[in-house]
N, CA, C and O atoms as CSV, one atom per row, in Angstrom:
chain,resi,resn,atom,element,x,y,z
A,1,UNK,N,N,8.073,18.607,19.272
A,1,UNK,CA,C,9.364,17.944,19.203
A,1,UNK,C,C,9.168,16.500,18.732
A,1,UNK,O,O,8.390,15.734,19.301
A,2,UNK,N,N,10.140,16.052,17.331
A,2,UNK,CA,C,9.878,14.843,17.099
A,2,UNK,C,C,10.791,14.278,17.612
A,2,UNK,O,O,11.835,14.889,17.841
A,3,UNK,N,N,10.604,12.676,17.994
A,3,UNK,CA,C,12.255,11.677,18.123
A,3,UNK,C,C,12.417,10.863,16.892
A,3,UNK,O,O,11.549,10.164,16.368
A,4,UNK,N,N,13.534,11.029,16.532
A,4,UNK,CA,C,13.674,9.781,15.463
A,4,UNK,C,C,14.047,8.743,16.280
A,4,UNK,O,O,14.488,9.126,17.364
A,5,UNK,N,N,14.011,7.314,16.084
A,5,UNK,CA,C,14.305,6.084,16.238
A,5,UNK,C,C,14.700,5.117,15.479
A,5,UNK,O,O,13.908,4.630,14.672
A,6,UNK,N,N,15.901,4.685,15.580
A,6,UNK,CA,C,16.019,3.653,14.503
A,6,UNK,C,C,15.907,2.337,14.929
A,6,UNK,O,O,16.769,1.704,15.539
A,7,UNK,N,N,14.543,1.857,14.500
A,7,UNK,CA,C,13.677,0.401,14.806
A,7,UNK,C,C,14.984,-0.763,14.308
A,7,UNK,O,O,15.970,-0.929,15.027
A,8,UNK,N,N,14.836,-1.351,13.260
A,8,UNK,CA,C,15.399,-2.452,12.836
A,8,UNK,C,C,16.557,-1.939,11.456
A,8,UNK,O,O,16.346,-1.120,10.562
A,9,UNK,N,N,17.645,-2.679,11.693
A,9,UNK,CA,C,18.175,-2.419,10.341
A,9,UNK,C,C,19.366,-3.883,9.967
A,9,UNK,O,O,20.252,-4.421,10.631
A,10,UNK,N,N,18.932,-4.062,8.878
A,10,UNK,CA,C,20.173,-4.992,8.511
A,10,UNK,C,C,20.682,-4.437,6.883
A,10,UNK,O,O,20.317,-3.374,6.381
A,11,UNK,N,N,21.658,-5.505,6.200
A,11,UNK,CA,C,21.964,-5.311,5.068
A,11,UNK,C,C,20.435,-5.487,4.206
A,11,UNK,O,O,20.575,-5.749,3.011
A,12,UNK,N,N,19.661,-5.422,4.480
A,12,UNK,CA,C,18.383,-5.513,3.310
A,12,UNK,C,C,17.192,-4.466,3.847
A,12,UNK,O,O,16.115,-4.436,3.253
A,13,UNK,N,N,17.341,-3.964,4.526
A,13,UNK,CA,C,16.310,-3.073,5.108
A,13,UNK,C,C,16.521,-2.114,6.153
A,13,UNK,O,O,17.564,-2.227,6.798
A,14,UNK,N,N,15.437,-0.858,6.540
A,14,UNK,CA,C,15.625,-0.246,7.505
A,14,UNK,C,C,14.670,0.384,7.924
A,14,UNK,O,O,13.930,0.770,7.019
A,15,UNK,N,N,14.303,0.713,9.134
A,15,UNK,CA,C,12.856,1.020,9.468
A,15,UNK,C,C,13.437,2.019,10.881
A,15,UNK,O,O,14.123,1.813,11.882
A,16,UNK,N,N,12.522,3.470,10.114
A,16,UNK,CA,C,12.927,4.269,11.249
A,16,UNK,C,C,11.602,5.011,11.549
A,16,UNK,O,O,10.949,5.488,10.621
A,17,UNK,N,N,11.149,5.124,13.000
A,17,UNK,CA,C,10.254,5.577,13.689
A,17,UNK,C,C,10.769,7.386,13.789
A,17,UNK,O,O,11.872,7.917,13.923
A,18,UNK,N,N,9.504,7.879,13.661
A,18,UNK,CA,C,9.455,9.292,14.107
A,18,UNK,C,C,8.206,9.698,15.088
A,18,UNK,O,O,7.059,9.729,14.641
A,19,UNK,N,N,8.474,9.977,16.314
A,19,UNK,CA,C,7.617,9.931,17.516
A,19,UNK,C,C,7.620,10.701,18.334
A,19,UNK,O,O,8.500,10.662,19.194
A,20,UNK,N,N,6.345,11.955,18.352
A,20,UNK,CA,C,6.191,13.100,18.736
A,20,UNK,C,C,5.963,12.734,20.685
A,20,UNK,O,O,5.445,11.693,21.088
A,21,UNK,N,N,6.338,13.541,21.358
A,21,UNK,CA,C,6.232,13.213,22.881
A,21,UNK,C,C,5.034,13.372,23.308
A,21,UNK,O,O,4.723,12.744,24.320
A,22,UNK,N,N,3.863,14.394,22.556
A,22,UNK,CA,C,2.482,13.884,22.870
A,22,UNK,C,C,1.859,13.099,21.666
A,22,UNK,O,O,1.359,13.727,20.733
A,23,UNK,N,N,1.881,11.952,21.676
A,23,UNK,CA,C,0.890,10.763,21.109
A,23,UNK,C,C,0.162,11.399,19.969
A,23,UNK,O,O,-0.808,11.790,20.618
A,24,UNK,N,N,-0.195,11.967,18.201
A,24,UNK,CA,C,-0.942,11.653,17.926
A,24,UNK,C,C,-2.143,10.840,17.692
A,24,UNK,O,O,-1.925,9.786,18.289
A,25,UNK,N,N,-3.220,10.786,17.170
A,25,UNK,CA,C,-4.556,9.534,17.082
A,25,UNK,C,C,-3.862,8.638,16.154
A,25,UNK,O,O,-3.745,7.436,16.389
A,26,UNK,N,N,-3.271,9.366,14.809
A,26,UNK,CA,C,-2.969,8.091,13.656
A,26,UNK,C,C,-1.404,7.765,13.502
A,26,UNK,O,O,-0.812,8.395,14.379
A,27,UNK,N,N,-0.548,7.050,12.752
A,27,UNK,CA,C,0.295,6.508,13.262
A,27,UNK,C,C,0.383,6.058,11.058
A,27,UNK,O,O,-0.287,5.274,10.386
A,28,UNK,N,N,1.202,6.752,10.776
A,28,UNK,CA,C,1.203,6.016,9.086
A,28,UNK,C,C,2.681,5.829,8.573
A,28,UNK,O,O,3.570,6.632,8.290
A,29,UNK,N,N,2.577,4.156,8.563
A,29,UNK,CA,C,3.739,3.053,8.578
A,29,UNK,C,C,3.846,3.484,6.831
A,29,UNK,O,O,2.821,3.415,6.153
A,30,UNK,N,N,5.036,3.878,6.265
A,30,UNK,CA,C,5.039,4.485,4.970
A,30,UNK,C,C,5.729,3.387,3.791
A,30,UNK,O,O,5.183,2.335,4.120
A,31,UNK,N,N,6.400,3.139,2.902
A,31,UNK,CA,C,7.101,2.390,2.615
A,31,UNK,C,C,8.191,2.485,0.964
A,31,UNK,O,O,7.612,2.243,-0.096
A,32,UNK,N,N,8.866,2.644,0.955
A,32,UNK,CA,C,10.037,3.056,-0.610
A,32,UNK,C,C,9.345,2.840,-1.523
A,32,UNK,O,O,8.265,2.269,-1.374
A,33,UNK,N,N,9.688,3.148,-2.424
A,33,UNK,CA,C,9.361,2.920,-4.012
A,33,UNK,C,C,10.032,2.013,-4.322
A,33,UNK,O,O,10.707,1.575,-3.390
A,34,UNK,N,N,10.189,1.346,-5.587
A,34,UNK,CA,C,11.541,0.567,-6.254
A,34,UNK,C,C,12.826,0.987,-6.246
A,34,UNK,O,O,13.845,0.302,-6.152
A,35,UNK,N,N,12.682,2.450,-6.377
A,35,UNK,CA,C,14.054,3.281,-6.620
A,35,UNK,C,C,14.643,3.315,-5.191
A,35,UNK,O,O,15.853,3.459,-5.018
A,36,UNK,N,N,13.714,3.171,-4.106
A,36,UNK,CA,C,14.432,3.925,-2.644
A,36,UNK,C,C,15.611,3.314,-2.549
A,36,UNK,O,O,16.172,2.581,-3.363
A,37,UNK,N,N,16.023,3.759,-1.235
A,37,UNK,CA,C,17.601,3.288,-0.807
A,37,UNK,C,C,17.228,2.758,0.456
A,37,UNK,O,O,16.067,2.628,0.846
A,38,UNK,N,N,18.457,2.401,1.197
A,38,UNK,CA,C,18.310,2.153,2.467
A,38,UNK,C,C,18.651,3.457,3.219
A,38,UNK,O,O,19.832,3.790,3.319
A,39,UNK,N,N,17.652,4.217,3.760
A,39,UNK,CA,C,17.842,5.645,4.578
A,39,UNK,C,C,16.269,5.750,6.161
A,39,UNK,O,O,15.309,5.164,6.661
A,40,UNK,N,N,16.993,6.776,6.202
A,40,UNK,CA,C,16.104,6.566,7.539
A,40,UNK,C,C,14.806,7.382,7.229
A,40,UNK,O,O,13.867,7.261,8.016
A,41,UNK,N,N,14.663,8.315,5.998
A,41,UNK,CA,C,13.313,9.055,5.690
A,41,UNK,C,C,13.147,8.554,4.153
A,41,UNK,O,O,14.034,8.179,3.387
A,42,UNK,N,N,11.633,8.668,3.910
A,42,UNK,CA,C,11.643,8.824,2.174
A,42,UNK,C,C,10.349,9.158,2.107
A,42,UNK,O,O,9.701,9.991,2.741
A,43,UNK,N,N,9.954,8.156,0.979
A,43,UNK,CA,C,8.344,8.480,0.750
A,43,UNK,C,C,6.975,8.642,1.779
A,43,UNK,O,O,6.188,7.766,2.135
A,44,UNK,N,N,6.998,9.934,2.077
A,44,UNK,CA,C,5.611,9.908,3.144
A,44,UNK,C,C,6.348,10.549,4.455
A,44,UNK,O,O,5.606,11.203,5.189
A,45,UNK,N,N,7.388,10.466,4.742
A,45,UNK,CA,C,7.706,10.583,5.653
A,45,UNK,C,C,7.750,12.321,6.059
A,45,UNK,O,O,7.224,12.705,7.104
A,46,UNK,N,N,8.455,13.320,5.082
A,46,UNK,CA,C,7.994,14.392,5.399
A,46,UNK,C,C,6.483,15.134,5.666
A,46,UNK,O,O,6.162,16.003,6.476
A,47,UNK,N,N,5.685,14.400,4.614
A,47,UNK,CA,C,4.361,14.751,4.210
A,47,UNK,C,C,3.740,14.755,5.805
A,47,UNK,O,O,3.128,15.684,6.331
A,48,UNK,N,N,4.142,13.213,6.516
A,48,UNK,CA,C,2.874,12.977,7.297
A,48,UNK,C,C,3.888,13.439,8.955
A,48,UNK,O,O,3.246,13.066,9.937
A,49,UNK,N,N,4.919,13.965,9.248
A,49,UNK,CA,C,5.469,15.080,10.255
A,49,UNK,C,C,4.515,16.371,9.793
A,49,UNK,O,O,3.605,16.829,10.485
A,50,UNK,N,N,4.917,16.862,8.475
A,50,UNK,CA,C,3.979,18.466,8.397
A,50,UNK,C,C,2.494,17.903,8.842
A,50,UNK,O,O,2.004,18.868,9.428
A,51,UNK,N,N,2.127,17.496,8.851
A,51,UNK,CA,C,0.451,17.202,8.573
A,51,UNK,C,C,-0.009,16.875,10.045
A,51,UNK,O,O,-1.194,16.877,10.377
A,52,UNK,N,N,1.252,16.535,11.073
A,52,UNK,CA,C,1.060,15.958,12.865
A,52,UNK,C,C,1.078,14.976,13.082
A,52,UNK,O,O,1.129,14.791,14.297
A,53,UNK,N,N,1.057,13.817,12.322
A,53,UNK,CA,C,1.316,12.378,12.480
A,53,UNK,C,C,2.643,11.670,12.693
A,53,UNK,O,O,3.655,12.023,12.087
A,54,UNK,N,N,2.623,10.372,13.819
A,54,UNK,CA,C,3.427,9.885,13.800
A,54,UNK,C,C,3.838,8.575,12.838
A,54,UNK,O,O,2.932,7.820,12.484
A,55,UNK,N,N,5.375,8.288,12.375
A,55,UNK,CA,C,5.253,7.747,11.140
A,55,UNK,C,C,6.507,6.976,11.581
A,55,UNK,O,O,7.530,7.324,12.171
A,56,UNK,N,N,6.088,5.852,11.107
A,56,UNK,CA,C,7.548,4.641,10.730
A,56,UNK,C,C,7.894,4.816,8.956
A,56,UNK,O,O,7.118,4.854,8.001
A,57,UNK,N,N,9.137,4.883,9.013
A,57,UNK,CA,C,9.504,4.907,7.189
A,57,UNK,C,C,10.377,3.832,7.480
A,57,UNK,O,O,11.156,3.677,8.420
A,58,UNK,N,N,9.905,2.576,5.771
A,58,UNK,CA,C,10.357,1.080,5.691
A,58,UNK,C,C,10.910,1.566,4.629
A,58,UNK,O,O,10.270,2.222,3.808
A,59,UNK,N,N,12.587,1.212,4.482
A,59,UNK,CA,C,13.461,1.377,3.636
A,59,UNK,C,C,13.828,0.104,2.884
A,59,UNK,O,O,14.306,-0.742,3.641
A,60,UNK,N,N,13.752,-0.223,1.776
A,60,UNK,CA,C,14.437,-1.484,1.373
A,60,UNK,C,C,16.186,-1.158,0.249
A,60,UNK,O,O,16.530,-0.123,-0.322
A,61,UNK,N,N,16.791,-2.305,0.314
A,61,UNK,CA,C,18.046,-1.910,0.018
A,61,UNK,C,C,17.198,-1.739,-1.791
A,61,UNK,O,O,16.104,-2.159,-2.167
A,62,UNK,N,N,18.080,-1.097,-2.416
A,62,UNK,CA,C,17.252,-0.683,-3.693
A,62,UNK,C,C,17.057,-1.890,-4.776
A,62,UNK,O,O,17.985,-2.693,-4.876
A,63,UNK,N,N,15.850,-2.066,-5.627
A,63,UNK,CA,C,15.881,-3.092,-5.962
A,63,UNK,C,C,15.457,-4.142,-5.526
A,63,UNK,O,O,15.271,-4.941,-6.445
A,64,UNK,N,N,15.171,-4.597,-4.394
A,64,UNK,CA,C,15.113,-5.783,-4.106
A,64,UNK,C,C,13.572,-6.152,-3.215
A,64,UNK,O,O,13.373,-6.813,-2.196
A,65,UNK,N,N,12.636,-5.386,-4.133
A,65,UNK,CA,C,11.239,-5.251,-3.578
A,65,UNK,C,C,10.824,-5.991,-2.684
A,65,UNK,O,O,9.858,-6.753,-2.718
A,66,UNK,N,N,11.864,-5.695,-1.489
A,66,UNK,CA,C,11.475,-6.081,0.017
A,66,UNK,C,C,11.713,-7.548,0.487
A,66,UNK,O,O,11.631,-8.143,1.562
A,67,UNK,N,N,11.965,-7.792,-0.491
A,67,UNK,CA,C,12.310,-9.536,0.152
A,67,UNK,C,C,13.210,-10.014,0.731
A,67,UNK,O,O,13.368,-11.191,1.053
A,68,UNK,N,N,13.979,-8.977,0.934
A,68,UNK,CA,C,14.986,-9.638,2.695
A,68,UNK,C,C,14.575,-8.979,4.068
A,68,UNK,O,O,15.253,-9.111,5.087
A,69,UNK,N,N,12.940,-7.974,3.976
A,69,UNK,CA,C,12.299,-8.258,4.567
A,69,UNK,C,C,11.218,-8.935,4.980
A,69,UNK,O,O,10.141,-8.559,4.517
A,70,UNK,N,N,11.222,-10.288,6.107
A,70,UNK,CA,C,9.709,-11.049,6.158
A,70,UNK,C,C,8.373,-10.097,6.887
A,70,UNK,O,O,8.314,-8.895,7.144
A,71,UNK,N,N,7.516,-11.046,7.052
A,71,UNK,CA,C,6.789,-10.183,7.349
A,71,UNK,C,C,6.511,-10.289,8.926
A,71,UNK,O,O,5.688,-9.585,9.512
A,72,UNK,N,N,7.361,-11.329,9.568
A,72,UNK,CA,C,7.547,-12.108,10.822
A,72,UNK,C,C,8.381,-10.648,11.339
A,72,UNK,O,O,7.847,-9.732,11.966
A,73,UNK,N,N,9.728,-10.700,10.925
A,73,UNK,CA,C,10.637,-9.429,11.278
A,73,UNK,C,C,9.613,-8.372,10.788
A,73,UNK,O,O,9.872,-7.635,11.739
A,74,UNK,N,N,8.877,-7.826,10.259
A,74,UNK,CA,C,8.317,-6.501,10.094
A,74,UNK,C,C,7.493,-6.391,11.162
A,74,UNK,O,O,7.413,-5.253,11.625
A,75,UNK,N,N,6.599,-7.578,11.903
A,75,UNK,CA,C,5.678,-7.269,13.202
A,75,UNK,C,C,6.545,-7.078,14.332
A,75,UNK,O,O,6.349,-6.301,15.267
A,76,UNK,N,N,7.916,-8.167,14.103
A,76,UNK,CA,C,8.174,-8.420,15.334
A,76,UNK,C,C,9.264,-6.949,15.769
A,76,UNK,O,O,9.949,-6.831,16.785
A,77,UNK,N,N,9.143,-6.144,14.832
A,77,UNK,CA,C,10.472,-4.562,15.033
A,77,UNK,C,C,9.482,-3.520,15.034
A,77,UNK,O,O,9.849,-2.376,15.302
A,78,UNK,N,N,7.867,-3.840,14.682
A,78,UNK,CA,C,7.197,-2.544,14.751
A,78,UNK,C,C,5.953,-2.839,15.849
A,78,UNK,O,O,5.109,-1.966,16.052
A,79,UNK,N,N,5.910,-4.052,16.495
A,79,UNK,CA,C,5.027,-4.412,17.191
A,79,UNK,C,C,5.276,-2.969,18.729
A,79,UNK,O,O,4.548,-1.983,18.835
A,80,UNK,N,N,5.823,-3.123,19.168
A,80,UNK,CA,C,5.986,-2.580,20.364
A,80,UNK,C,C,6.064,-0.620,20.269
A,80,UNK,O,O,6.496,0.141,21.134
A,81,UNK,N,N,5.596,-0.342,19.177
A,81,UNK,CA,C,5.053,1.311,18.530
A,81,UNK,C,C,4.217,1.810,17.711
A,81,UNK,O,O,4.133,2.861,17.075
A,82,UNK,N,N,3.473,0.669,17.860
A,82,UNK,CA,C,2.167,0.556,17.477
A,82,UNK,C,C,0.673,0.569,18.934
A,82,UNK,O,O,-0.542,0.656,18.756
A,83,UNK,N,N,1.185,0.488,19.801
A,83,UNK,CA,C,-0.074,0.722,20.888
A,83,UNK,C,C,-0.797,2.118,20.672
A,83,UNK,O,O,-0.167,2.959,20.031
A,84,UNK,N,N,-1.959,2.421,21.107
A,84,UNK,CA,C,-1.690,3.782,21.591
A,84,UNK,C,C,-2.640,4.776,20.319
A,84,UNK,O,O,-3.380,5.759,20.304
A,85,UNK,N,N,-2.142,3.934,19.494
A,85,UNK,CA,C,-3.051,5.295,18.068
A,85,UNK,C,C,-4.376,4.466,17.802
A,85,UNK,O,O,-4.636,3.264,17.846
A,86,UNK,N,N,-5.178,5.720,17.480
A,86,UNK,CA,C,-7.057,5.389,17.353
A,86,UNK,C,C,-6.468,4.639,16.088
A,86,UNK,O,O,-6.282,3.478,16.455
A,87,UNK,N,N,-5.936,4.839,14.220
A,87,UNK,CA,C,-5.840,4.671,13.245
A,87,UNK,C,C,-4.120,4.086,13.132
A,87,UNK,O,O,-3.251,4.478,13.910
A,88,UNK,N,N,-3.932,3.340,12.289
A,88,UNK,CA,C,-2.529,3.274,12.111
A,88,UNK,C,C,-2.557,2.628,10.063
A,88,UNK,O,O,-2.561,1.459,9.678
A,89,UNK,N,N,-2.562,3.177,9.692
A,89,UNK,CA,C,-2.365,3.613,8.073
A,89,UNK,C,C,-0.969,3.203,7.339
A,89,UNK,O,O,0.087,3.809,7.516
A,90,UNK,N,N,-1.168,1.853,6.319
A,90,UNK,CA,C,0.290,1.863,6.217
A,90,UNK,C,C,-0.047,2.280,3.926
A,90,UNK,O,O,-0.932,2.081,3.093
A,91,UNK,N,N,1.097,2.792,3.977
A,91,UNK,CA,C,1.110,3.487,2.836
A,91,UNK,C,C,2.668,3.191,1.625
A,91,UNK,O,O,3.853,3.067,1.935
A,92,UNK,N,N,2.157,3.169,0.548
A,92,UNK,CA,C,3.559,3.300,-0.390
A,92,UNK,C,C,3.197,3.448,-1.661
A,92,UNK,O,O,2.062,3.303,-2.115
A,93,UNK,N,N,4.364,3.796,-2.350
A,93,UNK,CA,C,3.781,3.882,-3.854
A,93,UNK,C,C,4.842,2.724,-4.926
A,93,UNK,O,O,5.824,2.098,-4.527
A,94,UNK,N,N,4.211,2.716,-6.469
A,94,UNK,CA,C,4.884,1.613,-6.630
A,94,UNK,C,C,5.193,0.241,-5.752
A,94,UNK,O,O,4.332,-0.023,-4.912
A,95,UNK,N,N,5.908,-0.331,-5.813
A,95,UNK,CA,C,6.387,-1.357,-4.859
A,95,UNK,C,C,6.290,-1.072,-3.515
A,95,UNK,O,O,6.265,-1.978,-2.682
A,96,UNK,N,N,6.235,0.041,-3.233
A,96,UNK,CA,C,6.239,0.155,-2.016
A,96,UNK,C,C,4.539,0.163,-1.344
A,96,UNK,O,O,4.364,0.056,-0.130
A,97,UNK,N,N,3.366,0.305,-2.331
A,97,UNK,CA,C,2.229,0.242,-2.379
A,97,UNK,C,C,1.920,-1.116,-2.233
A,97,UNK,O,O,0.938,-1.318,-1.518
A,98,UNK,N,N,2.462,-2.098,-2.695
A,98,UNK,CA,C,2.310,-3.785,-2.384
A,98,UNK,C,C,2.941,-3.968,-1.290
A,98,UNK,O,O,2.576,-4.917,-0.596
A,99,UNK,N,N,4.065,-3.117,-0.822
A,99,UNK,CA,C,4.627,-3.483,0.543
A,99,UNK,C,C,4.085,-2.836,1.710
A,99,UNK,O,O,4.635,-2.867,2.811
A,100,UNK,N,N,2.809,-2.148,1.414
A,100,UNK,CA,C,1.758,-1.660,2.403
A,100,UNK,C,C,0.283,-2.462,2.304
A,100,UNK,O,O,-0.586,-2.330,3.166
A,101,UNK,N,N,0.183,-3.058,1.472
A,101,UNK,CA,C,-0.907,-4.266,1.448
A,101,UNK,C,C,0.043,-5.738,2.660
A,101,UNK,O,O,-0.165,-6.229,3.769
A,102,UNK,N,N,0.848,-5.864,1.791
A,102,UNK,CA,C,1.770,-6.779,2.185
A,102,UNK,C,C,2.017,-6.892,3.988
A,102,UNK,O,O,1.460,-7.625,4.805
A,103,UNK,N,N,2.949,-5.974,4.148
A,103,UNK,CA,C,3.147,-5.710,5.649
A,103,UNK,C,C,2.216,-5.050,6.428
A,103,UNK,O,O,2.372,-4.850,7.633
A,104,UNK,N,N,1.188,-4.680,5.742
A,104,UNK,CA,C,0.425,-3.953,6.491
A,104,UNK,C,C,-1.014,-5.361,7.176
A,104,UNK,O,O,-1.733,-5.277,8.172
A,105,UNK,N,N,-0.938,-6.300,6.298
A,105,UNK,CA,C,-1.642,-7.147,6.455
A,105,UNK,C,C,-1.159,-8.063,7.940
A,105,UNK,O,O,-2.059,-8.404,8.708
A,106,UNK,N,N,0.097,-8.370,8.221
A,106,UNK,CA,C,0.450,-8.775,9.426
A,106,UNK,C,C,0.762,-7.964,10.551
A,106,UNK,O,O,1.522,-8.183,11.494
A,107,UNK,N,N,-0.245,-6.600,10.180
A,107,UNK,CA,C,-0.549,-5.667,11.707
A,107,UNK,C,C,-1.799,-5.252,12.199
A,107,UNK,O,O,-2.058,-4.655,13.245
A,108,UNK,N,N,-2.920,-5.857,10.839
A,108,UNK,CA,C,-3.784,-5.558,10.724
A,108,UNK,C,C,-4.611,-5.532,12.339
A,108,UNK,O,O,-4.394,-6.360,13.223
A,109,UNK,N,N,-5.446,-4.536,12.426
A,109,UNK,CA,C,-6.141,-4.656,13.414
A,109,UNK,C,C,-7.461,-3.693,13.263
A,109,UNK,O,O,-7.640,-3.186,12.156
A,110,UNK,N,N,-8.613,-3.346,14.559
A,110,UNK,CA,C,-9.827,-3.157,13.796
A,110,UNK,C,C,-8.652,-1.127,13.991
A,110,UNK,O,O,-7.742,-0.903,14.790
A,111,UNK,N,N,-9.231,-0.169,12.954
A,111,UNK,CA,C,-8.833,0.755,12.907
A,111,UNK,C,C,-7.685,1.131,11.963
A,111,UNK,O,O,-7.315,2.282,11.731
A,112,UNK,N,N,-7.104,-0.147,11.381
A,112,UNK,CA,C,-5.868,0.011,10.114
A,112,UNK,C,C,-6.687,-0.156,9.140
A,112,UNK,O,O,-7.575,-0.961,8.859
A,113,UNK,N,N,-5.915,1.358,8.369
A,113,UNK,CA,C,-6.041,1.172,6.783
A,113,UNK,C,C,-5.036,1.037,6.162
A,113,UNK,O,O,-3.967,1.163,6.759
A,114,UNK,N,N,-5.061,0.691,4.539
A,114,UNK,CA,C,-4.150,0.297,3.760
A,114,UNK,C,C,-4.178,1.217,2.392
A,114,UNK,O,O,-4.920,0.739,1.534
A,115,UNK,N,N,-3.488,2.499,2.000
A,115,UNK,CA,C,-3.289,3.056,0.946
A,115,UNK,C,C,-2.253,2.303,0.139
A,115,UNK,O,O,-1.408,1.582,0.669
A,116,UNK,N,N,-2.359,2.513,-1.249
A,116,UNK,CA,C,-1.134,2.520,-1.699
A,116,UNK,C,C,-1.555,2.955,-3.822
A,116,UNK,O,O,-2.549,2.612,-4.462
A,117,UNK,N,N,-0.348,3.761,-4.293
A,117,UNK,CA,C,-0.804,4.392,-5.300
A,117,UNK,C,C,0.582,3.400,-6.353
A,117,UNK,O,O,1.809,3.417,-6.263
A,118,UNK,N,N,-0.214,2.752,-7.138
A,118,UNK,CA,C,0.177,1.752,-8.232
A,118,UNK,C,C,0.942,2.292,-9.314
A,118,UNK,O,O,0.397,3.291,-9.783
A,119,UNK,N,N,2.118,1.950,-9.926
A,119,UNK,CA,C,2.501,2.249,-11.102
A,119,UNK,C,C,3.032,1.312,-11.947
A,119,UNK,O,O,4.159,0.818,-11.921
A,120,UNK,N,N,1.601,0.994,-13.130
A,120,UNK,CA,C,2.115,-0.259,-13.261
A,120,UNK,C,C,1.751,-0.347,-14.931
A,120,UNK,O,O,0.904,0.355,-15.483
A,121,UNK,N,N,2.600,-1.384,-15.598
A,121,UNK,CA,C,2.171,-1.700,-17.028
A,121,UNK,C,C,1.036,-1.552,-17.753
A,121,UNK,O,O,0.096,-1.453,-16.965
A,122,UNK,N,N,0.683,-1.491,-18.857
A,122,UNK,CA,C,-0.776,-1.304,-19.497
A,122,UNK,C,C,-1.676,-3.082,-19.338
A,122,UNK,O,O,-2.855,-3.401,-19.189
A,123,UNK,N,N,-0.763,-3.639,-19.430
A,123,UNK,CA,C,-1.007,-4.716,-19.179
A,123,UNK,C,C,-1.955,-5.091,-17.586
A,123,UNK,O,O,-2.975,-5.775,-17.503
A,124,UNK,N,N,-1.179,-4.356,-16.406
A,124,UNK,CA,C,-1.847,-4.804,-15.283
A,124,UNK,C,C,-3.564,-3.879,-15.097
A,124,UNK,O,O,-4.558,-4.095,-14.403
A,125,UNK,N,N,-3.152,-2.696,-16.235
A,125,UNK,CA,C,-4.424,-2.403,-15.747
A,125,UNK,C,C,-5.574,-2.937,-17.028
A,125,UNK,O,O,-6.697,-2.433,-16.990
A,126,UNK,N,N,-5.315,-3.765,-17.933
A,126,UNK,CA,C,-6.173,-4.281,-18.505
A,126,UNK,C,C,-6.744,-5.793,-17.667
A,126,UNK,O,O,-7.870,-6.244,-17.878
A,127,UNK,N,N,-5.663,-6.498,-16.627
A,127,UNK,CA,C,-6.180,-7.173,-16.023
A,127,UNK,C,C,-7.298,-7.086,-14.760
A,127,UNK,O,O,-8.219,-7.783,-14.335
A,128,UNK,N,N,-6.455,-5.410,-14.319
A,128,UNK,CA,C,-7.324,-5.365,-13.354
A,128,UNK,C,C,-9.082,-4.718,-13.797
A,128,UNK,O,O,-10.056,-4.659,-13.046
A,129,UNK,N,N,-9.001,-4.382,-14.999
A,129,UNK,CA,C,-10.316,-3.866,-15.490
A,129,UNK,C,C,-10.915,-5.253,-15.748
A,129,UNK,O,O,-11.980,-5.578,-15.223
A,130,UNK,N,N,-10.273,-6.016,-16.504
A,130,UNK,CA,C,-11.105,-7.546,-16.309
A,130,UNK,C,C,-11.686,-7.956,-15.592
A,130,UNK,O,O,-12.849,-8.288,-15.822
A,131,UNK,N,N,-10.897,-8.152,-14.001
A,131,UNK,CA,C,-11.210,-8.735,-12.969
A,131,UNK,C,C,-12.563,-8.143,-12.607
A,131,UNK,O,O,-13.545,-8.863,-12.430
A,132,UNK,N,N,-12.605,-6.596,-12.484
A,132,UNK,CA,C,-13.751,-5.610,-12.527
A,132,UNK,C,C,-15.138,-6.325,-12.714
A,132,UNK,O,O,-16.163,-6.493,-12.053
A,133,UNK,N,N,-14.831,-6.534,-13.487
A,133,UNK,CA,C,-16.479,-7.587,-14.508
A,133,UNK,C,C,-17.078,-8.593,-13.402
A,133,UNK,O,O,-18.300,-8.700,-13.297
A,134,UNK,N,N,-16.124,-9.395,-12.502
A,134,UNK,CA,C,-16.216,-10.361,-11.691
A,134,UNK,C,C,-16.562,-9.735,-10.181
A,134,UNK,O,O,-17.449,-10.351,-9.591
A,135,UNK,N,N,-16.213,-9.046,-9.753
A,135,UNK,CA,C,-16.421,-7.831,-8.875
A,135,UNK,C,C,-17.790,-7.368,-8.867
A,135,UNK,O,O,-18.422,-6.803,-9.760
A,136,UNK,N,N,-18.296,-7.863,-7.153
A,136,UNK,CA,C,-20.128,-7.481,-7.089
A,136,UNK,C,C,-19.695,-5.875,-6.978
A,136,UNK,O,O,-20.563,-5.006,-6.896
């Protein structure tokens, strides 16, 4: 049995918890694409229920790659459902892949990882092959 929860929501965001009554180990904080909406499921969120994990999905109003969420309000609405898991994994794609580096960085603790799958100009990946060179 899952619970949904709806953590935080204003006109720029929305963050909804899904939380099984026995505790999984990992815990994967998910996050919209560019395209998402403001809803209570999206990217990741079915994937990681089938799979047994418990999951927060971060909605941003569309467009507005997260910046009427801080990252002050993102600890301070997910701090208190976060105890408890061995791993806690925050994930997104596109924009929502920087908003799992991003927010995932002000939860960081020892046992968080940070996915996120890029879709980006020819341009960013000629920079990031550059950078490569500089890279022990």
């Amino acid at each position: 049995m899952v619970e949904t929860q709806e953590i935080a929501r204003s006109d720029g965001f929305c963050i909804t918890g899904y939380f099984r009554a026995k505790k999984p180990r990992r815990l994967i904080i998910t996050f919209g694409d560019i395209k998402s909406r403001l809803a209570s499921e999206g990217f990741g969120t079915r994937w990681a229920l089938a799979t047994g994990y418990d999951t927060i999905y971060v909605a941003q109003k569309r467009k507005t790659q997260y910046q009427l969420l801080s990252r002050e309000t993102f600890k301070a609405s997910v701090k208190d459902y976060l105890g408890g898991y061995e791993t806690i994994c925050t994930y997104g794609a596109s924009v929502g892949g920087y908003a799992a580096f991003y927010f995932g960085g002000a939860i960081r603790r020892k046992g968080n990882r940070g996915l996120a799958t890029f879709v980006q100009s020819p341009a960013f990946h000629i920079l990031t092959l550059s950078r490569r060179a500089f890279l022990p």
